[in-house]
C-alpha positions as CSV (number, residue, x, y, z in Angstrom):
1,X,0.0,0.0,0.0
2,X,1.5,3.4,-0.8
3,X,0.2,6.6,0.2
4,X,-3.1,6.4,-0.7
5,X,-5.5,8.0,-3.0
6,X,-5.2,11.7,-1.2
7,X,-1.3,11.7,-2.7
8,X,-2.6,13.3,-5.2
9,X,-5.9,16.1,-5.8
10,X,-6.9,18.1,-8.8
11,X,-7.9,21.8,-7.8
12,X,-8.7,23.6,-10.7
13,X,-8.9,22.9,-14.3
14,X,-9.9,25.0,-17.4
15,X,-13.2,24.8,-18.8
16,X,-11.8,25.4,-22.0
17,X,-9.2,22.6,-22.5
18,X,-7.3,20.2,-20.5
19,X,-5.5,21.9,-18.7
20,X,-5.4,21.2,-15.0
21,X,-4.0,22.6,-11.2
22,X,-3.3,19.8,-9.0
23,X,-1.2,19.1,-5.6
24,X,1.3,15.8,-5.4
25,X,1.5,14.9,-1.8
26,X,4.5,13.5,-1.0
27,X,7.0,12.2,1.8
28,X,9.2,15.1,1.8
29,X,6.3,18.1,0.6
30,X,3.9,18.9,-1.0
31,X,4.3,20.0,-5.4
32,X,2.0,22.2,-7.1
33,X,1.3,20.3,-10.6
34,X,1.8,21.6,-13.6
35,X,5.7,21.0,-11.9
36,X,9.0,20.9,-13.6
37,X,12.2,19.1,-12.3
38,X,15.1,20.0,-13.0
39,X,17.6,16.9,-13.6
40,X,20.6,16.3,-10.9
41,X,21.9,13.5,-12.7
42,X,24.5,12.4,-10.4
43,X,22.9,13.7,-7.5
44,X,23.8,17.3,-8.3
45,X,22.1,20.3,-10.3
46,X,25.6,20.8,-11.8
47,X,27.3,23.7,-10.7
48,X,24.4,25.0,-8.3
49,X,23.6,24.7,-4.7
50,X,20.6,23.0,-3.6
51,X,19.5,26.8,-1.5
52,X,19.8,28.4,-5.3
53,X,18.1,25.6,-6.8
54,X,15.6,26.4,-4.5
55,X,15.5,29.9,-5.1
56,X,14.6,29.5,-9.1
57,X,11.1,28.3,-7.7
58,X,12.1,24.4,-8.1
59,X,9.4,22.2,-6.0
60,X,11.0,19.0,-6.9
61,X,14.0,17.6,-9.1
62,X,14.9,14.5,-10.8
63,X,17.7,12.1,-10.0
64,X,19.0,9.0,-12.2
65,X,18.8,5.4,-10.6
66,X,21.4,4.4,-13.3
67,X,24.4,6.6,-12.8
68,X,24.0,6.9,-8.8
69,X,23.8,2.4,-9.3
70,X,27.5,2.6,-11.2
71,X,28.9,5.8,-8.6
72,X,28.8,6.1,-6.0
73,X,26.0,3.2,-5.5
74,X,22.9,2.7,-3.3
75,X,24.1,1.0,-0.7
76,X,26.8,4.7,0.1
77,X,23.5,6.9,-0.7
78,X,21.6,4.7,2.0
79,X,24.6,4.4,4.8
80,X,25.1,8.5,4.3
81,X,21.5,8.9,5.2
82,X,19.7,8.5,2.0
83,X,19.7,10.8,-1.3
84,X,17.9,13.9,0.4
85,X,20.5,13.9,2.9
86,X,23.4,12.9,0.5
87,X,22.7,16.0,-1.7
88,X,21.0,18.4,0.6
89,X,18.1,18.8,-0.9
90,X,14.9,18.9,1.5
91,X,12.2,18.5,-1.2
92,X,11.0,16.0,-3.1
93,X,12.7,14.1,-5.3
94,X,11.5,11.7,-8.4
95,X,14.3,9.1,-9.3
96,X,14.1,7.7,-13.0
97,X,14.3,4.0,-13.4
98,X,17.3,3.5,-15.6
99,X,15.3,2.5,-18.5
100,X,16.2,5.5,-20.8
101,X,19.8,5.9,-20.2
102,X,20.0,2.0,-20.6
103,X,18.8,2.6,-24.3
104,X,20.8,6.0,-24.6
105,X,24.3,5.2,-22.6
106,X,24.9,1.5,-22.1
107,X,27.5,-0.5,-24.1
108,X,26.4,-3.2,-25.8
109,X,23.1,-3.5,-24.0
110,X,21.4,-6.5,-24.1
111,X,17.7,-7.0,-23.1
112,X,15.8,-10.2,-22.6
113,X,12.8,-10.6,-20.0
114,X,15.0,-10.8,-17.1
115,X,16.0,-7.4,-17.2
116,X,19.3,-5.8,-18.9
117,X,22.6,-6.9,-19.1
118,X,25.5,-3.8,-20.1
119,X,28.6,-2.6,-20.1
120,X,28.9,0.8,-18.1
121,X,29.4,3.7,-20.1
122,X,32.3,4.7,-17.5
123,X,34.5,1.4,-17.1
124,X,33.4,-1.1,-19.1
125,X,31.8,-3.1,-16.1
126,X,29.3,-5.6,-16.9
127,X,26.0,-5.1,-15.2
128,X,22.8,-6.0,-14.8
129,X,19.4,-4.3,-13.9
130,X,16.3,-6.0,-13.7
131,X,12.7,-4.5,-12.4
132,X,13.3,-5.8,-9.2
133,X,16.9,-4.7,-8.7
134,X,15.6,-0.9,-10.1
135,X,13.4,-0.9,-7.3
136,X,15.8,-1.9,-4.9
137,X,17.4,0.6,-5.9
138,X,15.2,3.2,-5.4
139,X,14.4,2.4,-2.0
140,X,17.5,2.2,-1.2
141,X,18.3,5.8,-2.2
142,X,15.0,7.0,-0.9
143,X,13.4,9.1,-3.5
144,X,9.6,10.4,-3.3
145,X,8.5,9.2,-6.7
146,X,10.2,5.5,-7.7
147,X,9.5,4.9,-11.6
148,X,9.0,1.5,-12.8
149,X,11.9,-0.4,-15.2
150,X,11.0,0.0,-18.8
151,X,12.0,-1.1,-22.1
152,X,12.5,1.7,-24.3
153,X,12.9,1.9,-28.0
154,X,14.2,4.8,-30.1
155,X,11.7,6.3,-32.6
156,X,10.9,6.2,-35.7
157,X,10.4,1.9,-35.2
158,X,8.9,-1.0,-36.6
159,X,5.8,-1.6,-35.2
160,X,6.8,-5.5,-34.0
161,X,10.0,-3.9,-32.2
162,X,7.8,-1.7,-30.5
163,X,5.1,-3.9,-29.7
164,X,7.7,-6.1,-28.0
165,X,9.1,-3.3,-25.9
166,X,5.3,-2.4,-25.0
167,X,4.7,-5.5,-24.1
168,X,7.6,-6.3,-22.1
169,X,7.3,-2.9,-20.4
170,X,3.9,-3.9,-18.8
171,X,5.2,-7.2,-17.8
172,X,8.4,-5.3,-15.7
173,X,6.0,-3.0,-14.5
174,X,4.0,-5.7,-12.5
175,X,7.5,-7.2,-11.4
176,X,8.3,-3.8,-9.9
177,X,4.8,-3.6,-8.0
178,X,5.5,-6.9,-6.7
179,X,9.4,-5.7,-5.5
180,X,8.0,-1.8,-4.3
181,X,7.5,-2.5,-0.5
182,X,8.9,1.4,0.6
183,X,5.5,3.0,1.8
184,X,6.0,6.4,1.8
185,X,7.4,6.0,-1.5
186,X,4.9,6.9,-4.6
187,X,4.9,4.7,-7.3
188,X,4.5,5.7,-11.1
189,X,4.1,3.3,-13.7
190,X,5.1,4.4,-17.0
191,X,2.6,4.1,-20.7
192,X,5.1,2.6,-23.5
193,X,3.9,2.3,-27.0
194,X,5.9,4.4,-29.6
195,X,3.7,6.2,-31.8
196,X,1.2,3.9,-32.1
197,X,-2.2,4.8,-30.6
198,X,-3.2,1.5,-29.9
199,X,-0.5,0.3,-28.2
200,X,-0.3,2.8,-26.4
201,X,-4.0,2.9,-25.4
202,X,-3.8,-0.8,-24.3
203,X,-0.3,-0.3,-22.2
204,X,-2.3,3.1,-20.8
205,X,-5.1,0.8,-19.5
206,X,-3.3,-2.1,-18.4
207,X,-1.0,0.0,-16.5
208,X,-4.3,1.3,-14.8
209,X,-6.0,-2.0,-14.0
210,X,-2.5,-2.9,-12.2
211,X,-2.7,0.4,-10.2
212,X,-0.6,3.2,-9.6
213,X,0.1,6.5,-7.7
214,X,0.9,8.2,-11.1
215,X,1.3,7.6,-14.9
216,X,4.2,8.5,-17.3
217,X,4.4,8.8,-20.8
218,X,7.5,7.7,-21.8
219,X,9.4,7.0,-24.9
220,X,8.6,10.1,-26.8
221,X,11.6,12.9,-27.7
222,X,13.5,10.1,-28.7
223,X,13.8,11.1,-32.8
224,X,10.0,11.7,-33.7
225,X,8.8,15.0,-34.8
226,X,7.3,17.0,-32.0
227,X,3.8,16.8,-34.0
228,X,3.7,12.9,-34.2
229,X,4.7,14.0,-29.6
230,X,1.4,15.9,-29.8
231,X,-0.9,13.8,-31.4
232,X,0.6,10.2,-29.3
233,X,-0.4,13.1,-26.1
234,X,-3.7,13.2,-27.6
235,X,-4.5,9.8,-27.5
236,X,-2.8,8.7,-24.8
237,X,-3.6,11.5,-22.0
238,X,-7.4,10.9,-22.4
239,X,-7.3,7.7,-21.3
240,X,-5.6,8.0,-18.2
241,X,-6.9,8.5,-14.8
242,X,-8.1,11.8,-13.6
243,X,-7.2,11.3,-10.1
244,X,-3.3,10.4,-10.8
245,X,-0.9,12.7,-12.0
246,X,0.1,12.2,-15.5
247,X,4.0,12.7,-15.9
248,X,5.7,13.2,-19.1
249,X,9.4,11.9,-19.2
250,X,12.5,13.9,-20.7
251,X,10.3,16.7,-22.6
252,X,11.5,20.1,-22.1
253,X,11.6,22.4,-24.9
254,X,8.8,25.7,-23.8
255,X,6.8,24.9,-26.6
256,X,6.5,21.6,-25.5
257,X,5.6,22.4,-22.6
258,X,2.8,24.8,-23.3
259,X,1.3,22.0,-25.7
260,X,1.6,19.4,-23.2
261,X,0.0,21.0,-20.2
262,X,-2.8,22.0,-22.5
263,X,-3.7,18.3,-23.7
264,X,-3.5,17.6,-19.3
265,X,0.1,16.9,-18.7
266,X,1.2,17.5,-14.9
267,X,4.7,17.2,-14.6
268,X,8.1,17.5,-16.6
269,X,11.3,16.9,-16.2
270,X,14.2,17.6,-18.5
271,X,18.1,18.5,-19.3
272,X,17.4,21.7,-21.6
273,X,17.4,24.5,-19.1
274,X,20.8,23.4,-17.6
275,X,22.2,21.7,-19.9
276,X,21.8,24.5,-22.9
277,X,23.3,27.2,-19.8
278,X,26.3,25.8,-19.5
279,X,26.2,26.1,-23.2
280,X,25.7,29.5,-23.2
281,X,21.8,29.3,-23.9
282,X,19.6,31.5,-22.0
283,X,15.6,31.1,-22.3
284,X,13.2,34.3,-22.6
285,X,10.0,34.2,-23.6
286,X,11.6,35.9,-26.9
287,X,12.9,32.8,-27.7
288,X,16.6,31.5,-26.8
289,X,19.7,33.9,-26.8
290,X,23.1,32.0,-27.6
291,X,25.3,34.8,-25.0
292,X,28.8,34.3,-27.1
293,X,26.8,36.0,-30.2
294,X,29.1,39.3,-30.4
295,X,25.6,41.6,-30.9
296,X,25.9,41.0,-26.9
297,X,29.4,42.2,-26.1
298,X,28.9,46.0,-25.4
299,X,25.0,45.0,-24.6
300,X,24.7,47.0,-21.1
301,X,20.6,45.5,-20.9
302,X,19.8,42.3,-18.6
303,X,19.0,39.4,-20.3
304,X,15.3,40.0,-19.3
305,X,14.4,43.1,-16.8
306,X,11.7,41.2,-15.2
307,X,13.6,38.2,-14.2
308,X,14.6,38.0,-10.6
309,X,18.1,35.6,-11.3
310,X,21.3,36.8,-10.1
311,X,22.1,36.7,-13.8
312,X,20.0,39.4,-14.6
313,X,21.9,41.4,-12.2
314,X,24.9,41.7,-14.6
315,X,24.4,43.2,-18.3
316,X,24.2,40.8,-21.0
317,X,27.8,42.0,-22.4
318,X,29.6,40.6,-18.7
319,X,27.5,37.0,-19.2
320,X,28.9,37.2,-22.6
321,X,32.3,37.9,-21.6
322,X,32.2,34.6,-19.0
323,X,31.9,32.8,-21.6
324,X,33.8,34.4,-23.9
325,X,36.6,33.6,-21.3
326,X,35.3,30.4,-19.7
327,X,34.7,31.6,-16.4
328,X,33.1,29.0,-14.7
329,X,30.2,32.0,-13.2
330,X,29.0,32.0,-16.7
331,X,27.6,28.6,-16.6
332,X,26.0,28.6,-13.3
333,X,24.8,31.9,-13.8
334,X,22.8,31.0,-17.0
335,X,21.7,27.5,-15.1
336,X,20.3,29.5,-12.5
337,X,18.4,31.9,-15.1
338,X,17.0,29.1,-17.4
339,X,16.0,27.4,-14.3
340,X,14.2,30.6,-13.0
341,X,12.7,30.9,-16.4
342,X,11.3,27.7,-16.7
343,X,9.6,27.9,-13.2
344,X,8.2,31.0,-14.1
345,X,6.6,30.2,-16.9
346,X,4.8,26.9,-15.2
347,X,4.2,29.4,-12.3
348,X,2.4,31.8,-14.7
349,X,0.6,28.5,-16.7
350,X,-0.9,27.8,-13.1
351,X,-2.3,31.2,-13.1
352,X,-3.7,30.9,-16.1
353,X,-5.5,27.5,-16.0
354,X,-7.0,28.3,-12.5
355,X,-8.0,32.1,-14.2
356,X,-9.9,29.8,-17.1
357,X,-7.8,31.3,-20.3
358,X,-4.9,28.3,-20.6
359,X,-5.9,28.7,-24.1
360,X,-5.0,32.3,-24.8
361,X,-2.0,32.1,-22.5
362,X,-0.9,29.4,-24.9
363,X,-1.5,31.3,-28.3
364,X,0.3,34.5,-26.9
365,X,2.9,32.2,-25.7
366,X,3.3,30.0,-28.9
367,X,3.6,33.1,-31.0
368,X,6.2,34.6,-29.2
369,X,8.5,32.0,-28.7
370,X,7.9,31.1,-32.7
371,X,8.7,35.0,-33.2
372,X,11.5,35.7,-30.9
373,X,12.9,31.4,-32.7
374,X,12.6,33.0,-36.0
375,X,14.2,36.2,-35.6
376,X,17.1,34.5,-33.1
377,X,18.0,32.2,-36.2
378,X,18.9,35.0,-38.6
């Protein structure tokens, strides 16, 4: 038994779409849904402090079952008091299975019904990770929200490839119900399918008719066009409960996330805001500025005057010149504006679903972000 029914409540949803407010209840907190995580890979939001992660408006990040398994390992996180205490982060936190970054890191990954078999992407070390040893996993580090162990496939596929992996997916997810025995941990099983409705309609209801504390679409932003994302959404979201949150995995660009929490989606999580910082990326709602462009180097104007970052403290000529001379600041100061940005704009998503115009919050939004693309690829 996990916690229970209440772990999750709807509290406003626009009459116009499906668009939705919720609260995830959870061990460590409570989340306001629509939520994005930010990803701390290794147990880290590189480069940040957990107090400054904070600070962005963060309510809950992601950490990866698959590289804390190879370093430092489970049983270190557990003896150093468990993965909130390890990274010194107080919130909630959502681990990933190890699914995806067994399809998108392993060597030479084999899978078969008793899990997978790899070599590590950092020494070469075989290993092997089944549903039950991904939940072990889990509870051993201690995260809020455990994910089930899933077979993913990249995209575009053969539908009999896929089919397998769906099918095999479902069968590892009622493996790790068996294994979960944490109770204040949440369990999310995760809808597999490619982009084929039907299979992903049948995983979507089998997965519910097994039960879960929260659904996940997985398998999409994988090589498909984001339209052939939209319409697999459309399908998909429909049929899942409306009394679970409904979590989709790894999708991050703003546009997506517009689309997404229009067709019902709750929570995200996803590399872009950090990773494209520390490229020298920074999000506005004018689309993305690339900071070593040289129209920014005698620039004296924030990146955006109504952000609150520290990096919108400096003018947009000194981010440009961190970078310009690889001063580590640059990075972390970008990380902590994309991060502010991206909890901003769910922040101001919320306002608009429980205000009942989602719908024109999402045109204005689309159109400036295709403007501010457009004009920032010239």
């Amino acid at each position: 038994m996990h916690l229970a029914q209440e772990s999750f409540q709807v509290i406003c949803e626009d009459p116009h779409c499906a668009a939705r407010c919720g609260i995830l209840r959870t061990a460590h907190g409570e989340v306001q849904t629509p939520a994005f995580m930010p990803v701390g890979t290794r147990g880290s939001i590189k480069g940040v402090l957990p107090e400054l992660v904070c600070r962005t408006g963060t309510q809950i990040i992601l950490s990866n079952t698959y590289h804390l398994l190879l370093r430092p390992g489970p049983e270190i996180v557990a003896e150093l008091g468990g993965l909130h205490r390890f990274m010194g982060w107080d919130g909630p936190i959502l681990t990933d299975s190890g699914g995806f970054q067994v399809f998108s890191l392993a060597q030479l990954a084999k899978i078969d019904e008793t899990g997978a078999t790899f070599r590590s992407h950092i020494d070469g070390q075989r290993v092997v990770l089944t549903p039950e040893g991904s939940i072990s996993v889990q509870e051993m580090l201690g995260s809020d929200v455990a994910m089930v162990f899933d077979h993913v496939v990249g995209l575009p596929n053969e539908r009999t490839v896929i089919k397998e992996a769906m099918e095999r997916s479902l069968r590892w997810a009622e493996r790790c119900k068996v294994a979960h025995s944490r109770k204040e941990q949440l369990l999310f099983a995760i809808v597999q399918g490619g982009l084929e409705p039907d299979l992903r309609i049948r995983c979507a209801e089998a997965l519910i008719n097994l039960g879960f504390d929260g659904y996940a679409v997985g398998g999409l932003s994988v090589g498909e066009p984001p339209q052939e994302m939209y319409r697999i959404l459309d399908v998909t979201v429909p049929v899942l409960p409306r009394t679970r949150p409904r979590y989709l995995m790894g999708v991050g660009r703003p546009v997506d996330l517009i689309e997404a929490i229009y067709r019902g989606i709750d929570m995200f999580d996803c590399v872009i805001p950090t990773r494209n910082g520390r490229n020298a990326m920074a999000f506005t709602d004018d689309g993305p500025m690339r900071m070593r462009n040289a129209r920014y180097e005698r620039d004296p104007r924030p990146i955006d005057p109504t952000c609150p970052c520290p990096a919108c403290s400096f003018s947009r000529g000194y981010i440009r010149h961190l970078f310009m001379v690889k001063e580590m600041l640059g990075p972390i100061l970008l990380t902590l504006h994309n991060l502010t940005y991206y909890q901003r704009l769910i922040q101001r998503a919320r306002s608009a679903i429980c205000e009942g115009r989602f719908c024109e919050f999402r045109q204005e939004m689309l159109s400036k972000l295709a403007a501010g693309n457009d004009a920032n690829d010239t």
